[in-house]
C-alpha positions as a Markdown table, in Angstrom:
| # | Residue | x | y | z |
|---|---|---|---|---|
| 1 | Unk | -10.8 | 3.1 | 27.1 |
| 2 | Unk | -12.7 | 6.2 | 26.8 |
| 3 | Unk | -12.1 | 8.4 | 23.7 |
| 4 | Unk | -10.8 | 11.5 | 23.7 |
| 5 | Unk | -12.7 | 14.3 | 21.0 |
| 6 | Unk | -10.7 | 16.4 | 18.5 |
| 7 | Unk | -12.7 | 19.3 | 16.6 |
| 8 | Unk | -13.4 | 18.1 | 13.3 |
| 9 | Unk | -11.1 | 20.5 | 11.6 |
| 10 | Unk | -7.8 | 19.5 | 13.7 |
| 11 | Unk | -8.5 | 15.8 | 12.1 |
| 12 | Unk | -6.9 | 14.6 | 8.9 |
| 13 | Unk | -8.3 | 13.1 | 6.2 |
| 14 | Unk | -10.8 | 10.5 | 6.6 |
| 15 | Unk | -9.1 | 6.9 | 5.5 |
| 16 | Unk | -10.4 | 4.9 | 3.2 |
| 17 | Unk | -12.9 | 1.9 | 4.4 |
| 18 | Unk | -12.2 | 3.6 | 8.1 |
| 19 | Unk | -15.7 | 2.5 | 9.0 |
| 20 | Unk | -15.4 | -1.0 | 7.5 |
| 21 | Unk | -12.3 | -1.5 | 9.4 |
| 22 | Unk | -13.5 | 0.1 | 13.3 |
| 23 | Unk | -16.8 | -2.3 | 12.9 |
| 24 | Unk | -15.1 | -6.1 | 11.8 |
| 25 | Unk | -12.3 | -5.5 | 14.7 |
| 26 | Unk | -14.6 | -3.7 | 17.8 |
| 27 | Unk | -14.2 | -3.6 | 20.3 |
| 28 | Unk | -10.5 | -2.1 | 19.4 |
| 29 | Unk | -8.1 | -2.7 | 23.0 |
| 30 | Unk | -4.5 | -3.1 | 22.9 |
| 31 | Unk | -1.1 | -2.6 | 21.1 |
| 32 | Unk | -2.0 | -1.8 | 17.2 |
| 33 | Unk | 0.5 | -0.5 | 14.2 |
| 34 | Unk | -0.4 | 1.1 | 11.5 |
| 35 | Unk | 2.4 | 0.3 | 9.1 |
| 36 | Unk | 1.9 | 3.5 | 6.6 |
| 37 | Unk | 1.0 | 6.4 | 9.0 |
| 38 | Unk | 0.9 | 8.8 | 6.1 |
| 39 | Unk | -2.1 | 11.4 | 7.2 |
| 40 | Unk | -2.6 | 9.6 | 10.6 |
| 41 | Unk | -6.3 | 8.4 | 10.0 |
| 42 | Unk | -6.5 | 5.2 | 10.7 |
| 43 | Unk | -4.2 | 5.7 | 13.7 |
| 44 | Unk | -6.3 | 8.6 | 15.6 |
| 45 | Unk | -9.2 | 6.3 | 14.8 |
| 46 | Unk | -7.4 | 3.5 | 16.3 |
| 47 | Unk | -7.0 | 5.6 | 19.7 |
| 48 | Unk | -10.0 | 6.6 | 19.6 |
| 49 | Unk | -11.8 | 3.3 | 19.2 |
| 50 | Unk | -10.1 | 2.6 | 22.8 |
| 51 | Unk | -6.7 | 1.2 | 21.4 |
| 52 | Unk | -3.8 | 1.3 | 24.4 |
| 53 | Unk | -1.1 | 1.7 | 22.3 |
| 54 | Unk | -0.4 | 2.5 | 18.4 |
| 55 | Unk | 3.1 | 2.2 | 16.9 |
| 56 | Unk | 3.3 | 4.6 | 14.0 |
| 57 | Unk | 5.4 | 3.5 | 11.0 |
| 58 | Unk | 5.9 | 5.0 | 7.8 |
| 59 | Unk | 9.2 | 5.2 | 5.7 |
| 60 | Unk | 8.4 | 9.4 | 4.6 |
| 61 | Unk | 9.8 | 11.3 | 7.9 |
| 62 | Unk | 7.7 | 14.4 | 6.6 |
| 63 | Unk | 5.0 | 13.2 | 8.1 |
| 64 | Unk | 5.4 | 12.4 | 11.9 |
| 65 | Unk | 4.8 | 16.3 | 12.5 |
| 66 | Unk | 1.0 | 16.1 | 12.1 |
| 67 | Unk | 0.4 | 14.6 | 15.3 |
| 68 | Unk | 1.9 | 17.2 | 17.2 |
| 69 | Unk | -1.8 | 19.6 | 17.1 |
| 70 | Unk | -3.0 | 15.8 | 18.6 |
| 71 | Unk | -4.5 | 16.2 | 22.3 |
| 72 | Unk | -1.6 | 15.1 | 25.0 |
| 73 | Unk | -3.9 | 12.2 | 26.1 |
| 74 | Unk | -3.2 | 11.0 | 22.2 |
| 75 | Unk | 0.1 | 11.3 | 22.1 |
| 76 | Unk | 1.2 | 9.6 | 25.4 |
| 77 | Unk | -0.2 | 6.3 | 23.5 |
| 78 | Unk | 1.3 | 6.6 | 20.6 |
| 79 | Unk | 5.2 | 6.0 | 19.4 |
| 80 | Unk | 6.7 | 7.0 | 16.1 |
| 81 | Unk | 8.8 | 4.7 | 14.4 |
| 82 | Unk | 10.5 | 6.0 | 11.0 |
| 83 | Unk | 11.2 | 3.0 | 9.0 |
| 84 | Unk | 9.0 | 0.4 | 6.1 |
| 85 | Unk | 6.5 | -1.7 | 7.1 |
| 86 | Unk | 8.2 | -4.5 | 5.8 |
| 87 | Unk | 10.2 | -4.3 | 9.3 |
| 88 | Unk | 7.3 | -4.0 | 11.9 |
| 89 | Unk | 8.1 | -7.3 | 13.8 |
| 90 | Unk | 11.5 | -5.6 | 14.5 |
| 91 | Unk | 9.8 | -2.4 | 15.9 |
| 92 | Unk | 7.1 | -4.6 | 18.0 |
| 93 | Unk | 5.6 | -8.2 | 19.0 |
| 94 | Unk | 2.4 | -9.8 | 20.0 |
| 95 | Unk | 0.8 | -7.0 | 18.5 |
| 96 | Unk | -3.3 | -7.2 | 18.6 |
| 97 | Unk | -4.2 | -5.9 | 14.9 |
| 98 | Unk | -2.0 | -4.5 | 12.0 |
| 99 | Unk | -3.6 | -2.0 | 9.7 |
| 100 | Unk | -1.7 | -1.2 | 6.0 |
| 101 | Unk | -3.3 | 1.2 | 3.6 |
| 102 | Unk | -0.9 | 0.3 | 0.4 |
| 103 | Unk | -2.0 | 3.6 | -1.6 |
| 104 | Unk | -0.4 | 6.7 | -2.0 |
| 105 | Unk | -1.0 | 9.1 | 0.8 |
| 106 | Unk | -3.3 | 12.2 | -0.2 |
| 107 | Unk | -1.1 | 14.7 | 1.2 |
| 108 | Unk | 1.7 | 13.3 | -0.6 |
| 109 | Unk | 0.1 | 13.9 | -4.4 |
| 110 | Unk | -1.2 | 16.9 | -2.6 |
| 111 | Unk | 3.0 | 18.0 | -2.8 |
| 112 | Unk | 3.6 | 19.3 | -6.4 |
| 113 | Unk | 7.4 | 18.7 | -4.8 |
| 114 | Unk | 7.5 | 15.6 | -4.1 |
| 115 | Unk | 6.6 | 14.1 | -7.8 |
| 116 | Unk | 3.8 | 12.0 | -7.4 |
| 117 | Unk | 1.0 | 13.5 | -8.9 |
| 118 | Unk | 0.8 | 14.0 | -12.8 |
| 119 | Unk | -1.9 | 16.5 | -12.1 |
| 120 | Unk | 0.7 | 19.1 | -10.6 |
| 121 | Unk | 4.0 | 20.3 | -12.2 |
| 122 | Unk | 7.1 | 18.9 | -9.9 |
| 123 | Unk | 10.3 | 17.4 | -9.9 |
| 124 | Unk | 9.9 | 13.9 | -11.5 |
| 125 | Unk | 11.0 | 12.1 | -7.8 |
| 126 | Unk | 7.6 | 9.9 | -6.4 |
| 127 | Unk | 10.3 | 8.6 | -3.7 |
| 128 | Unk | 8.3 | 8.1 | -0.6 |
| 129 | Unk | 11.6 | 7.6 | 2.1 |
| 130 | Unk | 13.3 | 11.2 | 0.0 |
| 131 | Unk | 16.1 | 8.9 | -0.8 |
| 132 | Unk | 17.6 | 6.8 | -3.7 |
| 133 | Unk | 17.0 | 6.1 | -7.3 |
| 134 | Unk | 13.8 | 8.5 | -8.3 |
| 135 | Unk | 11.4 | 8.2 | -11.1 |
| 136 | Unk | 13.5 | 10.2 | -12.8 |
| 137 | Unk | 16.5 | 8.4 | -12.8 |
| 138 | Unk | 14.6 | 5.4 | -14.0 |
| 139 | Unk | 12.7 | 7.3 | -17.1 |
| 140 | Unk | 15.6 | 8.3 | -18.2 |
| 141 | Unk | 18.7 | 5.7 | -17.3 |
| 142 | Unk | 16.7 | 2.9 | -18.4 |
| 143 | Unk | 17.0 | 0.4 | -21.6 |
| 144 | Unk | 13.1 | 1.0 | -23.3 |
| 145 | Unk | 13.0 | -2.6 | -23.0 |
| 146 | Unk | 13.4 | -2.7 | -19.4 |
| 147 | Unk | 10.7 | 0.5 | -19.3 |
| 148 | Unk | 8.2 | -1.5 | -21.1 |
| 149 | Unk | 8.1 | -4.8 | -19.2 |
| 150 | Unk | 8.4 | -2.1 | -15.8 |
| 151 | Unk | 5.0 | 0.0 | -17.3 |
| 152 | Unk | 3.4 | -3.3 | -17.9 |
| 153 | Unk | 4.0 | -5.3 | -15.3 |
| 154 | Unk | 3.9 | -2.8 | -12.2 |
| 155 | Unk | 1.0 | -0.6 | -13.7 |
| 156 | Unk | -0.5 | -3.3 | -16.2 |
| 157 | Unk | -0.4 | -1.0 | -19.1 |
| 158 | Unk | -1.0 | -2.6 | -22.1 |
| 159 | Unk | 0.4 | 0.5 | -24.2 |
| 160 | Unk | 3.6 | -0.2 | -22.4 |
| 161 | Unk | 5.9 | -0.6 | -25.4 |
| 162 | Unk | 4.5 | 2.2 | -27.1 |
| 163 | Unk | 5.1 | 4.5 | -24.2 |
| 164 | Unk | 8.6 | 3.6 | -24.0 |
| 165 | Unk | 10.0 | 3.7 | -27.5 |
| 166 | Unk | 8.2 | 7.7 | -27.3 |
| 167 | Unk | 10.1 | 7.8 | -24.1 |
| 168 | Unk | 13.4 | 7.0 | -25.6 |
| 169 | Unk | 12.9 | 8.7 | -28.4 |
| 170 | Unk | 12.5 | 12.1 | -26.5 |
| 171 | Unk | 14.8 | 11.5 | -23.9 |
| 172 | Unk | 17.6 | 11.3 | -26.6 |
| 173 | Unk | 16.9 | 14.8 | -27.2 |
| 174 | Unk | 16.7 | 16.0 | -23.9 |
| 175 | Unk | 16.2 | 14.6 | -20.0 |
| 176 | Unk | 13.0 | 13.7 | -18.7 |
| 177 | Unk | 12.8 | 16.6 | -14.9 |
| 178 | Unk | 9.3 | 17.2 | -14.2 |
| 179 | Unk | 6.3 | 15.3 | -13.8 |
| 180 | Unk | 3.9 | 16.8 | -16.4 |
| 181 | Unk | 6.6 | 16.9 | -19.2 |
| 182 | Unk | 6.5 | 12.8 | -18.9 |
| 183 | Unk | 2.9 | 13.2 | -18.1 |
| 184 | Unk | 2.1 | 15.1 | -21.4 |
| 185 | Unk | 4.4 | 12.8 | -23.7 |
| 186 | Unk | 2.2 | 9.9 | -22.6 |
| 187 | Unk | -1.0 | 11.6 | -23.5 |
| 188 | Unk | 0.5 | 12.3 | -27.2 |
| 189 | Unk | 1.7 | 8.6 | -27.2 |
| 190 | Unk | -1.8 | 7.3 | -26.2 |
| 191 | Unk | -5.2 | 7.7 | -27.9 |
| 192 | Unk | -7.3 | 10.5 | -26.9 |
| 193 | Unk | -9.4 | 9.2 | -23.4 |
| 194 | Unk | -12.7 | 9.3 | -23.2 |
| 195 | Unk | -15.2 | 11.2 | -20.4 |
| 196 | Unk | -15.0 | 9.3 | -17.4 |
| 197 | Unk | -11.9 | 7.4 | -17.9 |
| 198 | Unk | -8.6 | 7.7 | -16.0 |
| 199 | Unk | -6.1 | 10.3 | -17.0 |
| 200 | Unk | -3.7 | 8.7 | -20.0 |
| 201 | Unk | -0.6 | 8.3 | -17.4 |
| 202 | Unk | -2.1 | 6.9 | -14.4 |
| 203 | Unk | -1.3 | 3.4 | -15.1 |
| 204 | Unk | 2.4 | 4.7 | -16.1 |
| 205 | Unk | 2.9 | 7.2 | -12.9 |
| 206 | Unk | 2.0 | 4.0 | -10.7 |
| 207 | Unk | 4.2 | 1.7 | -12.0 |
| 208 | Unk | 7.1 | 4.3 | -11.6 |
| 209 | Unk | 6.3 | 5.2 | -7.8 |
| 210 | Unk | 5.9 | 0.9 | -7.1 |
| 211 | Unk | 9.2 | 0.6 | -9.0 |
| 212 | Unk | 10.8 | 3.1 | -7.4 |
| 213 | Unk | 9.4 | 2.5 | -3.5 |
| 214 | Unk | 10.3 | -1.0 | -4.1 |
| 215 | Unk | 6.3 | -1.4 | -3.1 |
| 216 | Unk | 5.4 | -4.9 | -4.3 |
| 217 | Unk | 8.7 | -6.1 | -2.3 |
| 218 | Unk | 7.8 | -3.9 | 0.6 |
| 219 | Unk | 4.3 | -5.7 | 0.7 |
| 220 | Unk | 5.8 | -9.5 | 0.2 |
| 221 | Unk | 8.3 | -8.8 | 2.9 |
| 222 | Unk | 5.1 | -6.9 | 5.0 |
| 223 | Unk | 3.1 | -9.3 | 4.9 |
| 224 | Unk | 5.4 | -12.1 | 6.3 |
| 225 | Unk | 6.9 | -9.9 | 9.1 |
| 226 | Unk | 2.7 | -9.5 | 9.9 |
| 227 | Unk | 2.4 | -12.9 | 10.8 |
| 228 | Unk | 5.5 | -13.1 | 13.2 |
| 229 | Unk | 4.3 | -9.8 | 14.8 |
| 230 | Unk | 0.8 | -10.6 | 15.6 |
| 231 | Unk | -0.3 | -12.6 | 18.9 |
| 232 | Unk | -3.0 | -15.6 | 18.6 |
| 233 | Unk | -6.1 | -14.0 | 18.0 |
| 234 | Unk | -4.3 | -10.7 | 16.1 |
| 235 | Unk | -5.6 | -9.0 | 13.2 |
| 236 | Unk | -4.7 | -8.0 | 10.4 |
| 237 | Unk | -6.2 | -5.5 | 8.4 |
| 238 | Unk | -4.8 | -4.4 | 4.8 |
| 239 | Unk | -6.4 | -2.3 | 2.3 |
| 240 | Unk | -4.9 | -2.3 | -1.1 |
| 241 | Unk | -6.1 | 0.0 | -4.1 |
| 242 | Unk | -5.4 | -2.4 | -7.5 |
| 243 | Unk | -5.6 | -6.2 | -8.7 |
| 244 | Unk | -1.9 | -7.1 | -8.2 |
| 245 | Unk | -1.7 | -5.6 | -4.3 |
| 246 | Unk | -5.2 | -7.6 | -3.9 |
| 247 | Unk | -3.9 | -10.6 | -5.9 |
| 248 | Unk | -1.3 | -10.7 | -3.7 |
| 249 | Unk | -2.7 | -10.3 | -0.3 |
| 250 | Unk | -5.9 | -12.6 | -1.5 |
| 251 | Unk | -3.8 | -15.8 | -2.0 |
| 252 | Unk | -1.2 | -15.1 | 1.4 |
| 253 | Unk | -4.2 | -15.3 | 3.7 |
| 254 | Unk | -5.0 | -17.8 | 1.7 |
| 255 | Unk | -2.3 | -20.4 | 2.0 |
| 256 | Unk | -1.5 | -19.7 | 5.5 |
| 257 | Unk | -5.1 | -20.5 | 6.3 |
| 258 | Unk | -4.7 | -23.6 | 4.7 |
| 259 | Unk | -7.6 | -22.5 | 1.6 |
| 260 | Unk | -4.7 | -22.1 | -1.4 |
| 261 | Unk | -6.0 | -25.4 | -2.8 |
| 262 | Unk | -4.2 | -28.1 | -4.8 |
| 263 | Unk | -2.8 | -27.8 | -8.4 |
| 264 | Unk | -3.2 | -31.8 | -8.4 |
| 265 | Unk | -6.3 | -33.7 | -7.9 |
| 266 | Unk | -4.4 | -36.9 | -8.1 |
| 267 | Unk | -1.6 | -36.1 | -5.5 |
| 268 | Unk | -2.2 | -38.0 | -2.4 |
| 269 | Unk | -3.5 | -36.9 | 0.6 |
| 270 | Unk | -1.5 | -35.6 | 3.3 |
| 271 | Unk | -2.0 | -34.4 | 7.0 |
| 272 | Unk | -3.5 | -30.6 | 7.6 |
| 273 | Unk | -0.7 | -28.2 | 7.8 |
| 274 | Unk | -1.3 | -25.8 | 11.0 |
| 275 | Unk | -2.8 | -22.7 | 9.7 |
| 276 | Unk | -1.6 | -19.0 | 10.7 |
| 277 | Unk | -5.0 | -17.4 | 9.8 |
| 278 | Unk | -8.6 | -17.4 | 10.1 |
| 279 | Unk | -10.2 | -15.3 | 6.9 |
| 280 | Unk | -12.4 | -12.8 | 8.8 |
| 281 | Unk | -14.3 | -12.5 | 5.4 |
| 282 | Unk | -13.9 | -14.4 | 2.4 |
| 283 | Unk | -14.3 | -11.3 | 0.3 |
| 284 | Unk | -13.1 | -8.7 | -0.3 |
| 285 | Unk | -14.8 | -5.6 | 1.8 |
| 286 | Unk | -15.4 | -2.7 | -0.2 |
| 287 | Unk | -17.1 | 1.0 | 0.2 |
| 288 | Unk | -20.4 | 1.8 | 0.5 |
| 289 | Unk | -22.0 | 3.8 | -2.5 |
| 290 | Unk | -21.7 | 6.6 | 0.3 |
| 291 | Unk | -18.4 | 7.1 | 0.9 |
| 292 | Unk | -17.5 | 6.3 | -2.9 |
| 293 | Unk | -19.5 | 9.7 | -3.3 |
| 294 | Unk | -17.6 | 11.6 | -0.9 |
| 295 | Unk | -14.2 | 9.8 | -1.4 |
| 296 | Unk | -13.9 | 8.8 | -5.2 |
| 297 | Unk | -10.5 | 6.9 | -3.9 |
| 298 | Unk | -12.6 | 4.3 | -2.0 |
| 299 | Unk | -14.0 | 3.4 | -5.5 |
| 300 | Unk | -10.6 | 1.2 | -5.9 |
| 301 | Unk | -10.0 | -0.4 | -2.4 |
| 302 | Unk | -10.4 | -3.5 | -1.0 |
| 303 | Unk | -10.1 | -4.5 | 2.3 |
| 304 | Unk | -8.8 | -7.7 | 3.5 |
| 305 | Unk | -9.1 | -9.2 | 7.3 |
| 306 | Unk | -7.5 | -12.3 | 8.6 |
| 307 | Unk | -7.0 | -13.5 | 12.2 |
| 308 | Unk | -3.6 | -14.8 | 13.5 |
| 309 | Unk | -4.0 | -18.3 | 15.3 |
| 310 | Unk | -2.0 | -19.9 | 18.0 |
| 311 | Unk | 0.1 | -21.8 | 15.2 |
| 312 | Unk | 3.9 | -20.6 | 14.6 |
| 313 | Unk | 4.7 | -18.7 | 11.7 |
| 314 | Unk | 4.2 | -20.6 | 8.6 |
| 315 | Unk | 7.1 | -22.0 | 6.1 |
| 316 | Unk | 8.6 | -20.2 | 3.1 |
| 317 | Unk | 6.5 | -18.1 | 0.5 |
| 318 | Unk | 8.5 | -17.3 | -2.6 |
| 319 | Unk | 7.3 | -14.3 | -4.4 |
| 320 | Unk | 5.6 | -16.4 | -7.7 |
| 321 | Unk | 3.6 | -17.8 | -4.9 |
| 322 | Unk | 1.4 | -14.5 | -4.5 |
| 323 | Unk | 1.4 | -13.6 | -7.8 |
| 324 | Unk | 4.2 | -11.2 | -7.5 |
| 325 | Unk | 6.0 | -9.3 | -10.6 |
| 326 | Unk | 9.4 | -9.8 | -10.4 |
| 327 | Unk | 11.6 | -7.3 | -12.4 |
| 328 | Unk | 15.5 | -6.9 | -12.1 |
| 329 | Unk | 15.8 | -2.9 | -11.7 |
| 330 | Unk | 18.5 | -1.4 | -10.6 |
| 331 | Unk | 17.4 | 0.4 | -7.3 |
């Protein structure tokens, strides 16, 4: 299907690994969703690589007014579904290729409103869907226990406890509202950084916005609702941005195509299970020293590609399977 040209400054931000993605899956035909729509990048590339259809899906209704500057020819193949990605095989079946870019959307940290970003003075929210517990209600209704093992295991901070007996400690005195108030007691809390490292509450301010998007669940529960949606010969594409969202996509595509190993050499051998996928690379695919230069948050992503085969869907995954943390918050 022929593409149709937008000028360069109607089009969003470029995606991450966009390039990587258009040349494993050409030539692109067919019905594709893009499970986190955010700035629409990998979805305008999708119809203009020739895909027929794109179902649009993100969980932030904000967003779903960007398209509307989008060329008519655009717009008739594409269909906006407001919902999480965890969902898709109830918005659509025997789908040709699923793309899911787990980071943060740009134009979300670019909203001092919305609370993401601890480099812009906001309410302390970071809740992608606008609705539910926020980051605040977490910082400051939580045990410091409970905000320890959350720091460390969702943004593998290793200062964890530190951060949350300062946390407590303040909060007693007065409520945690805005992002660079929490932003600022973590930088007291923490050793000076050195040039070139990451700002002292990155780790901190991702663990929150996981937490409180329920993120790690969404991408379990994505991941599995992939497989079901996706006709033989399918792909799906997922991009993640650190270890555990790798970790975790790494060992599904893994087991279901039949690679996961054995914990036990001596076990005996049993019959080939049918495998759900075919690992379009073994590796991870990662960005050329290029884009890294232009785009310093392609420095971080990996992109994963497996291919649905003709096999039903696979058996039950539990969580620990993936290497999933598993926390008890009350969201």
């Amino acid at each position: 299907m022929a593409s149709v040209a937008i000028a360069q400054s109607d089009k969003p931000h470029i995606p991450v690994l966009i390039e990587q993605i258009l040349s494993q899956i050409a030539p692109v035909s067919g019905r594709w969703l893009d499970g986190t729509f955010g700035a629409g990048g990998y979805t305008l590339a999708l119809l203009e690589a020739g895909a027929e259809k794109v179902f649009a899906v993100d969980r932030d209704p904000a967003v779903f007014d960007l398209p509307r500057a989008w060329p008519t020819a655009l717009q008739s193949r594409l269909e906006f579904i407001p919902g999480l990605f965890s969902k898709l095989d109830d918005y659509a079946q025997e789908l040709d290729g699923i793309v899911l870019d787990l980071g943060v959307s740009s134009m979300q940290l670019d909203q001092a409103e919305r609370g993401f970003s601890f480099m812009r003075d906001g309410p302390l929210d970071m809740r992608m869907s606008q609705s539910g517990p926020s980051a605040a209600d977490l910082v400051n209704g939580l045990p410091e226990a409970d905000i320890a093992n959350l720091l460390y295991l969702y943004g593998e901070e290793r200062a964890s406890r530190r951060i949350a007996k300062s946390i407590v400690q303040r909060r007693s005195d007065a409520a945690f509202k805005t992002t660079l108030d929490l932003a600022q007691l973590i930088e007291k809390a923490l050793p000076r950084t050195k040039p070139g490292q990451s700002h002292a509450a990155t780790r901190s301010f991702q663990a929150l916005r996981i937490a409180v998007n329920n993120e790690y669940g969404e991408l379990f529960a994505g991941l599995l609702a992939g497989e079901r949606a996706l006709r033989a010969g399918g792909l799906f594409c997922v991009v993640s941005f650190h270890s555990i969202e790798d970790r975790m996509v790494k060992r599904f595509f893994q087991m279901r195509a039949g690679r996961a190993g054995s914990n036990n050499r001596y076990a005996p051998h049993s019959a080939p299970l049918p495998i759900q996928f075919e690992l379009v690379s073994r590796k991870p695919i990662l960005g050329t020293p290029e884009e890294i230069a232009q785009n310093p948050r392609a420095r971080s992503a990996k992109l994963r590609i497996a291919r649905r085969t003709d096999s039903a869907a696979g058996g039950v995954v539990k969580p620990s399977d993936l290497g999933m943390p598993l926390m008890d918050l009350p969201l």
